[in-house]
Each structure stands twice: as structure tokens, then as C-alpha cells.
BAPATI-349447 format. One record per residue: x, y, z of N, C-alpha, C in turn. Coordinates in steps of 0.02 Angstrom, whole numbers, plus 32768, in hexadecimal, padded with zeros to 4 digits. Atoms other than C-alpha are relative to their C-alpha. Example, Ala and Ser with C-alpha at 12.3 -4.5 7.8 and 13.67 -1.06 7.14 Angstrom:
<recs>
802D7FC5800082677F1F8186802D803C8000;7FD67FC57FFD82AC7FCB81657FD980378025;
</recs>
This chain:
<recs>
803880067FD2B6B7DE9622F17FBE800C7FDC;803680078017B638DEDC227C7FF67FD97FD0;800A802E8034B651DE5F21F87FDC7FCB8019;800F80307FD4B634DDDB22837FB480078002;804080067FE8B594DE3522BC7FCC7FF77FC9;802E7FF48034B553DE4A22167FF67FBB7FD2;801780308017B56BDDA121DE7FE47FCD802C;802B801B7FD6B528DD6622857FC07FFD7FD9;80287FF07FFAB48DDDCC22647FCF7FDB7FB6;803480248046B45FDD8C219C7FFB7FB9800D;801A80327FF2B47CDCD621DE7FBF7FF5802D;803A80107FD0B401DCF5226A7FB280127FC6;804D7FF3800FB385DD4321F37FF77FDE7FD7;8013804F802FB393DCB421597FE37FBA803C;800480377FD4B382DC3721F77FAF80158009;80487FE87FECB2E8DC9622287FD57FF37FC0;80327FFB803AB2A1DCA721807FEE7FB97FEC;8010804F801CB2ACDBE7215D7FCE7FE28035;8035801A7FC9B24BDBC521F97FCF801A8002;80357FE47FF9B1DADC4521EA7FCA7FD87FBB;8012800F8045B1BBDBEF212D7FF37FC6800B;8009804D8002B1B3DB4F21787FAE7FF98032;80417FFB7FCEB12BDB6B22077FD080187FDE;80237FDB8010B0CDDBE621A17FD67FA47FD1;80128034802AB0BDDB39211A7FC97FE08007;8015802D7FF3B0A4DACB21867FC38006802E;80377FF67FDEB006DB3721EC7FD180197FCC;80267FF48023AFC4DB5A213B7FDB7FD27FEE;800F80398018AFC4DAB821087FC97FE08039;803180267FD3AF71DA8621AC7FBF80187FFA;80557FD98014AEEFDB05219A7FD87FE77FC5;803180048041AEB8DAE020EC7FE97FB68010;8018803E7FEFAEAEDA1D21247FC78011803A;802C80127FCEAE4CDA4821BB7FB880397FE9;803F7FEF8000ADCFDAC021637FE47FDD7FCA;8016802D8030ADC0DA4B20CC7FF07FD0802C;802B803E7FD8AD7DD9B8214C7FD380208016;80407FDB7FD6AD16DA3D21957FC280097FCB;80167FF98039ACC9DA6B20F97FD57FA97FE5;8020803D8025ACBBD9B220AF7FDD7FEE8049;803980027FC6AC57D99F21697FC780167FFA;80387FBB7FFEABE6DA2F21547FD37FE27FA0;803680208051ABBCD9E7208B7FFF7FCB800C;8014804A7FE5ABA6D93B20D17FCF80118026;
</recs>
């Protein structure tokens, strides 16, 4: 039973960590695009 819970628990938190690694990316990446247009706005 605790083998069960315990390898429940590291799949849930690798599952988590890949999503957290994926959103984090992909709202960095948005950010730096949306203050780099802001920027090349503001020096235009």
C-alpha cells in the first residue's frame, strides 16, 4: 500500500513539474515577445 502511494505521489509530482516547466516557458516566452513589441513601439 505504501509502495503504491509513494509511487502514486513521485508520478504526480514529475507530471506536475513538466507542466509547471511547460507553462512557466511558454508565459516567459510570451512576456519577452510582448515587452519586446512594446519596447520596439516606444523606440519607434
Amino acid at each position: 500500500m505504501m509502495v503504491e502511494f509513494f509511487l502514486l505521489g513521485c508520478t504526480g509530482v514529475v507530471v506536475f513539474l513538466h507542466g509547471a516547466n511547460f507553462f512557466f516557458h511558454a508565459l516567459s516566452s510570451h512576456l519577452a515577445f510582448r515587452s519586446l513589441s512594446f519596447l520596439g513601439f516606444v523606440g519607434w
